[in-house]
Structures are given as C-alpha cells and as structure tokens.
C-alpha positions as CSV (number, residue, x, y, z in Angstrom):
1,X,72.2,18.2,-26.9
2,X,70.3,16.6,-29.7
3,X,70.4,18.3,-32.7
4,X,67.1,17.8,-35.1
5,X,67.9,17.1,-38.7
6,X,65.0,18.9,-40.3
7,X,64.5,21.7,-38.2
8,X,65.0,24.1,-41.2
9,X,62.4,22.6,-42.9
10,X,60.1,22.2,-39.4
11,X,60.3,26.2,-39.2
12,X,59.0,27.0,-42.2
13,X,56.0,24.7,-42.1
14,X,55.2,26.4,-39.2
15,X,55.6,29.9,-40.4
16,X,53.8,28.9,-43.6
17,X,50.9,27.7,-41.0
18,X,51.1,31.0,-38.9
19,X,50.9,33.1,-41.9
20,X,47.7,31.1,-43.3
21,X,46.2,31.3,-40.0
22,X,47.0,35.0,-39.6
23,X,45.4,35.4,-43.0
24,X,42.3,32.7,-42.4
25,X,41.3,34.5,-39.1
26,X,41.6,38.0,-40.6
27,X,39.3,36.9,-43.3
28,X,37.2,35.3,-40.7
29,X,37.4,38.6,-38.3
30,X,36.9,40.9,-41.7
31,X,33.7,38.9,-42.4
32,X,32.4,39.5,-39.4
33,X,33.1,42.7,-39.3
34,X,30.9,44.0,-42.3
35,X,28.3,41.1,-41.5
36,X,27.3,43.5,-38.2
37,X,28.6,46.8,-40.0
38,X,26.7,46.5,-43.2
39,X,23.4,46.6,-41.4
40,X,23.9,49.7,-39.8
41,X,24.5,51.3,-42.7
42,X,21.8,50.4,-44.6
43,X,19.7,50.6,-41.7
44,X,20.5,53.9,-41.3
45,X,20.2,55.0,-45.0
46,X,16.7,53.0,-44.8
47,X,15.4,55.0,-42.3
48,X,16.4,58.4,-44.1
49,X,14.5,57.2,-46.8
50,X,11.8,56.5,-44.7
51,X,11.8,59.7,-43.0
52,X,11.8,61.7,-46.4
53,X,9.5,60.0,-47.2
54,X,7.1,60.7,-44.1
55,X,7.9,64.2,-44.8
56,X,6.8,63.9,-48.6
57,X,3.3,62.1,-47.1
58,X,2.8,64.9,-44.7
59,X,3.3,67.7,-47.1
60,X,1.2,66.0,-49.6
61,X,-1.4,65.5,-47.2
62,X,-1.3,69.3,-46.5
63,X,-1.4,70.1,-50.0
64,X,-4.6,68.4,-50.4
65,X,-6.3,70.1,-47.4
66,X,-5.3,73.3,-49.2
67,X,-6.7,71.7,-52.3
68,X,-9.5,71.1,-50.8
69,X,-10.4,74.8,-49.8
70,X,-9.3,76.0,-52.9
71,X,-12.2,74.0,-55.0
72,X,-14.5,74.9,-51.9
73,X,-13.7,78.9,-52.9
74,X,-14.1,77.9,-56.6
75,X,-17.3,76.5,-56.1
76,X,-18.9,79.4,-53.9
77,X,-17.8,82.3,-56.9
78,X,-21.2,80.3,-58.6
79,X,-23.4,81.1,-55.8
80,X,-25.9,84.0,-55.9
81,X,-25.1,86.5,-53.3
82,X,-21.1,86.0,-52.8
83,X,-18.8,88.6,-52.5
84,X,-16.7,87.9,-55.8
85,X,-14.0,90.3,-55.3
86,X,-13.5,89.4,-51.8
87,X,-13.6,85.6,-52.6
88,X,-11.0,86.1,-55.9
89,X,-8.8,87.4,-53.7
90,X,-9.2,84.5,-50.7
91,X,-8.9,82.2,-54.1
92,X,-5.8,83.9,-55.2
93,X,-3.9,83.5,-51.8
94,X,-4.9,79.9,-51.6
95,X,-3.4,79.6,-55.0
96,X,-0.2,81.0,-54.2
97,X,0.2,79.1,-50.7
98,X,-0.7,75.8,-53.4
99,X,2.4,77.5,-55.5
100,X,4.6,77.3,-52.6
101,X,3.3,73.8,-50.9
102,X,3.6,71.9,-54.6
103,X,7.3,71.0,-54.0
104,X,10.3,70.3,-56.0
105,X,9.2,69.9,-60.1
106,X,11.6,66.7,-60.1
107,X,9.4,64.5,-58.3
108,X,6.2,62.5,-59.0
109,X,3.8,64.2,-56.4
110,X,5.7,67.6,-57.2
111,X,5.3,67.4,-61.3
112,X,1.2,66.4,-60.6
113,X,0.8,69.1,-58.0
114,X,1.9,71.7,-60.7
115,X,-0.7,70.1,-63.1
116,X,-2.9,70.8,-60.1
117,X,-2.1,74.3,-59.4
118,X,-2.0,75.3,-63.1
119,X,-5.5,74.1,-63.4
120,X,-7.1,75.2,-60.5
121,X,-5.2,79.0,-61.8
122,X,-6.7,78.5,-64.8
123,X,-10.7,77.2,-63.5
124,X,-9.8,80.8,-61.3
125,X,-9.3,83.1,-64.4
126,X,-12.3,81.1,-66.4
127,X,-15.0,81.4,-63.6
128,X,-13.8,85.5,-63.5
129,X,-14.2,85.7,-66.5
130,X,-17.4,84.0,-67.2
131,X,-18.7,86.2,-63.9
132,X,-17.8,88.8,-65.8
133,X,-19.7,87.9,-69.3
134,X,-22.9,87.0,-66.8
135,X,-22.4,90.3,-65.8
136,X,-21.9,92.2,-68.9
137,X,-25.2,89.7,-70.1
138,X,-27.4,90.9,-67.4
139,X,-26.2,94.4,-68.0
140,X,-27.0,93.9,-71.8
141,X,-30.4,91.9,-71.4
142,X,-31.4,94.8,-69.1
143,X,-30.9,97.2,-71.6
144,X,-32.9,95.1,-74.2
145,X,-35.8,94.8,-72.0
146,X,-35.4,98.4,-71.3
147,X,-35.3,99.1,-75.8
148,X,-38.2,96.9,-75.9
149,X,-40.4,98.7,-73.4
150,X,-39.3,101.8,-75.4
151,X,-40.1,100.1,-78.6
152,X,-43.7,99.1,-77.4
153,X,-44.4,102.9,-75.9
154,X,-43.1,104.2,-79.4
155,X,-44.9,102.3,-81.2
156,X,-48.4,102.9,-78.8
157,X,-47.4,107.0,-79.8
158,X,-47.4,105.9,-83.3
159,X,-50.9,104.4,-83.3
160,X,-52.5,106.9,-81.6
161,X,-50.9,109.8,-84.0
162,X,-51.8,108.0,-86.8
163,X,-55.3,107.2,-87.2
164,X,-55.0,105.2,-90.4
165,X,-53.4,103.0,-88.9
C-alpha cells in the first residue's frame, strides 16, 4: 500500500474544517433559534401589556359612569324639593365606591382619579354646608320678618297710646 506523505498535515486541515463548520452551523442554528424565539417572547409580554391595559380602559371607563352619577346627585342637593339627607347619603356611597374604583396612586389615571374623588368629597361637604347656611338664613330671615311685624304692631300700640304723637 501507498503511503501518503502528508497525511499528518491532511488530518488536521480537515479537523480544523470540521470544527469551523461545527462552530459556523451552530452559530447559524443559534441564530435561528432566537430569530423565531424572540418573537414569542415579546409577543407574549406585548399582549400582557395590552391586556392590562384593556383592563385599566375598562375600569376607567367605569369610574366615569360612577363619576357621572355622582355630579348628577351633586347637582339634585340644589333642587327645591329633594330629600337632602337621603340624597347625602346616596352621595356619600357613590363617593366611597369612587374611593375604591380610583385605583392604584402610582399611576397616571390613578393619581387624577384621586384629584377627582377629593374634589367631588370636598363639592359634597361645601353644598351641605351651604344647604345648611340657606337653611339657618331662611330660619333667620323668618324671624326678622316675624321682629318686623312685631315692630310695626308695637309701634301702631304706641301711636294710639300716645296722642301727641
């Protein structure tokens, strides 16, 4: 048999080529790989996001209905003929089911529903108290009108008792 000369030297140039195929294929497999696995992922943490933020529509959507009723409630304590006490306390549920609907204080639509419900809380105790002071006004012009007639029928007594007069 025929011997070859530079077989030593044939072998490893073709175990130098194995190993940089091995590696150019791995890097080509690898590549592949995270081209069609990267996608997922992200697909999958975009669509969480998406779905929180569905939810955060929704519940700010139902927070604005509830809005909504709560200025409507507001609006009817300034109406002749309303039952305050019974409309203060519909005003003050709504208020706390705002309180619980306003969501976390770290986000955007959480922070300004807060605002919201502070206000609203705050319109609530003003418009009680200024049905109060209407109150306590019509009590008190009542009574002057009441001082006045007393005045005049006083006075009437006092001119016919006194004839120089």
């Amino acid at each position: 048999m025929l011997q070859i000369l530079n077989s030593k030297e044939r072998n490893q140039a073709f175990f130098k080529f194995l190993i940089f195929f091995l590696i150019t294929v791995i890097l080509i497999v690898w590549a592949i790989f995270f081209d069609y696995k990267m996608p997922v992922r992200e697909n999958s943490m975009l669509q969480d996001k998406l779905t929180s933020q569905r939810q955060q529509e929704y519940n700010q959507q139902v927070f604005v209905q509830r809005m909504q009723e709560t200025i409507q409630l507001l609006d009817s304590l300034d109406k002749p003929g309303t039952n305050q006490a019974q409309v203060s306390n519909q005003l003050s549920a709504k208020l706390s089911d705002l309180g619980e609907l306003q969501g976390s204080s770290n986000t955007l639509n959480g922070k300004m529903n807060k605002v919201i419900v502070d206000r609203l809380a705050d319109l609530h105790q003003t418009k009680q108290s200024n049905s109060k002071k209407s109150i306590t006004l019509t009590e008190l012009e009542s009574q002057l009108r009441t001082c006045k007639a007393e005045l005049e029928k006083a006075q009437d007594r006092i001119d016919r008792l006194d004839p120089l007069r």
